[in-house]
C-alpha positions as CSV (number, residue, x, y, z in Angstrom):
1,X,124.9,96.5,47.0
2,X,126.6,95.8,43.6
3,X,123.9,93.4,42.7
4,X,121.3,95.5,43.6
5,X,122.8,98.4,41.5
6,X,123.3,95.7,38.3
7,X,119.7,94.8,38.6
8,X,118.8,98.2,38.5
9,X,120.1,98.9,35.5
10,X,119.5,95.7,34.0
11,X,116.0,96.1,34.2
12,X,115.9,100.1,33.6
13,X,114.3,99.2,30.5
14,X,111.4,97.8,31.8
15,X,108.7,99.3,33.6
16,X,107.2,96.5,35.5
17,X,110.0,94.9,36.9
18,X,111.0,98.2,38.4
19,X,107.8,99.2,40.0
20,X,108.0,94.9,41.7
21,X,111.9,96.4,42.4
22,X,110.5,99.1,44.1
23,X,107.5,97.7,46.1
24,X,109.7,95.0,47.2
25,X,112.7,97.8,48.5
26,X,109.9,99.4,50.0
27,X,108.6,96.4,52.1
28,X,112.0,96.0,52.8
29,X,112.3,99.0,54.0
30,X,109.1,98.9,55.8
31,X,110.1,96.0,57.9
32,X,113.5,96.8,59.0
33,X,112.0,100.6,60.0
34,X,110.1,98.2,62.1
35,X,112.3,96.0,63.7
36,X,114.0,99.4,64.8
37,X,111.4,100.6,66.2
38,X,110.5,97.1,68.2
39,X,114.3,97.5,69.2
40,X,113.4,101.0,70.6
41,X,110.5,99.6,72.1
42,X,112.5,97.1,74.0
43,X,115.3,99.3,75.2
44,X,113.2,101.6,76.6
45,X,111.1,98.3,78.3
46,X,114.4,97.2,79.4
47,X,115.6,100.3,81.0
48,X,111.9,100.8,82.4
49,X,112.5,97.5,84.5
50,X,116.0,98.5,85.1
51,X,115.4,101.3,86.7
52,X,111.9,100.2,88.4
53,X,113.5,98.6,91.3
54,X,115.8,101.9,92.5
55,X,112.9,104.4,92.0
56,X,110.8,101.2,94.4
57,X,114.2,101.8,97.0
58,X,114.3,105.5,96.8
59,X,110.5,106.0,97.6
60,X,110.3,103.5,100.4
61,X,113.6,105.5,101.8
62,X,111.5,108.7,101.3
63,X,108.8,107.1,103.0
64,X,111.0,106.2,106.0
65,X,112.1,109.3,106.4
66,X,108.7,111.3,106.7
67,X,108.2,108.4,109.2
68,X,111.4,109.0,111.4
69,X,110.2,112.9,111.2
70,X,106.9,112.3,112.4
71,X,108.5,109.9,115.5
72,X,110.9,112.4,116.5
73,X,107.6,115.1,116.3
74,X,105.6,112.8,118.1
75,X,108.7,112.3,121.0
76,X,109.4,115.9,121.0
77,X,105.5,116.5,121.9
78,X,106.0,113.3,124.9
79,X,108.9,115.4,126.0
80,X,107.4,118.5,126.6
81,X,104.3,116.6,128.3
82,X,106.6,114.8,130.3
83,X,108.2,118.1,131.4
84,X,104.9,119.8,131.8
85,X,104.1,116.7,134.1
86,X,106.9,116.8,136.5
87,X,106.6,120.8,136.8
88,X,102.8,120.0,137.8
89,X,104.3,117.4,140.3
90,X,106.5,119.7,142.0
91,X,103.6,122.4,141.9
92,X,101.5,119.6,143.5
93,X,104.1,118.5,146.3
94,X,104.7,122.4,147.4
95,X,100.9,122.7,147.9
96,X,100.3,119.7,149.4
97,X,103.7,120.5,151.8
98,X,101.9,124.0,152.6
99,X,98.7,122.4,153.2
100,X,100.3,119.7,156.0
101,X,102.2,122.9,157.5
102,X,98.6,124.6,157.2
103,X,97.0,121.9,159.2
104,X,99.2,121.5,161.5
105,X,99.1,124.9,163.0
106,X,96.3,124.4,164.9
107,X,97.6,121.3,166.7
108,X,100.9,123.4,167.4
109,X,98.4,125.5,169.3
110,X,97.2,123.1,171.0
111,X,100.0,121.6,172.0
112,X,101.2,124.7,173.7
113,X,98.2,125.6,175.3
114,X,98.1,122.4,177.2
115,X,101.9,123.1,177.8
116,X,103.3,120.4,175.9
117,X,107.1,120.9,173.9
118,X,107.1,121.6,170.6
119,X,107.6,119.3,168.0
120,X,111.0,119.4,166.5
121,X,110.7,120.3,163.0
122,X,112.6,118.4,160.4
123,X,114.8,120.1,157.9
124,X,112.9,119.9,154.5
125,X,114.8,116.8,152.5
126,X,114.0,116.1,148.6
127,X,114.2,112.2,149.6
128,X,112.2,110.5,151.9
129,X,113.3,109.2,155.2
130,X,112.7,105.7,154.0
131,X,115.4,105.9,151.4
132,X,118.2,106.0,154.3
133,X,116.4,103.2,156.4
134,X,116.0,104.6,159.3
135,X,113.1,105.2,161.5
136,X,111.7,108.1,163.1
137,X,112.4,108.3,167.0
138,X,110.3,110.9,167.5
139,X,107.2,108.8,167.1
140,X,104.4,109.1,169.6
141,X,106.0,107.1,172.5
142,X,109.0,109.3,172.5
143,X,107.9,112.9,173.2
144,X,105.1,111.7,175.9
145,X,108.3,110.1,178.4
146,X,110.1,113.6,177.5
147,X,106.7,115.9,178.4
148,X,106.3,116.8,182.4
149,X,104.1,113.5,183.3
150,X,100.6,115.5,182.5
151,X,99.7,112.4,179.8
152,X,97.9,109.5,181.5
153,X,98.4,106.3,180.0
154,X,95.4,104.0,179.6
């Protein structure tokens, strides 16, 4: 800085020199304003690729989450269908019970016109009688040896 001050005054006398003083200071000044602003460039490049990769991270997880929202929608709506499917089920199995009760009435009738016993009703049972593994004794064969002998067997 000294030197630059001596040759300042050193050449204070003479125009020239200090206008090629000045032009030169000013390209100097010139080309360090821009190598700052290249550096500025550069840091904000740096930080631009920095920070690329978390913003990448954070909107896949945002994306993962509207897609876990939408699958727990999308079960919620199986649910209720599923629920809506067994309450048509049951609905289903009580009118087809009533219908087999229906049907059989007139077979009851006949049954005690022509002075046959009654079929022993079965107590109504939410599982089948194939789940215990028995069989029914009260098949066909059964009631005709209990009846008063008015069947004929062919």
């Amino acid at each position: 800085m000294e030197s630059v001050a001596k040759s300042a005054a050193s050449i204070a006398g003479r125009p020239e020199a200090s206008r090629q003083l000045q032009a030169a200071m000013r390209r100097q000044l010139e080309l360090v304003t821009e190598v700052l602003e290249r550096e500025q460039g550069l840091r904000r490049e740096i930080a631009k690729q920095l920070v690329a990769p978390v913003d990448a991270v954070f909107d896949l997880l945002e994306q993962s989450g509207a897609t876990l929202r939408r699958q727990a929608e999308s079960i919620e709506a199986a649910g209720r269908a599923l629920e809506e499917t067994a309450t048509l089920m049951k609905d289903q199995a009580e009118l087809f019970s009533r219908t087999i009760g229906t049907l059989r009435q007139p077979a009851e009738v006949a049954r005690a016109a022509a002075g046959l016993d009654r079929r022993p009703t079965k107590p109504k049972s939410r599982r089948s009688s194939r789940s215990s593994g028995r069989k029914s004794s009260t098949s066909g064969g059964g009631r005709a040896s209990k009846s008063s002998g008015t069947r004929s067997r062919n």
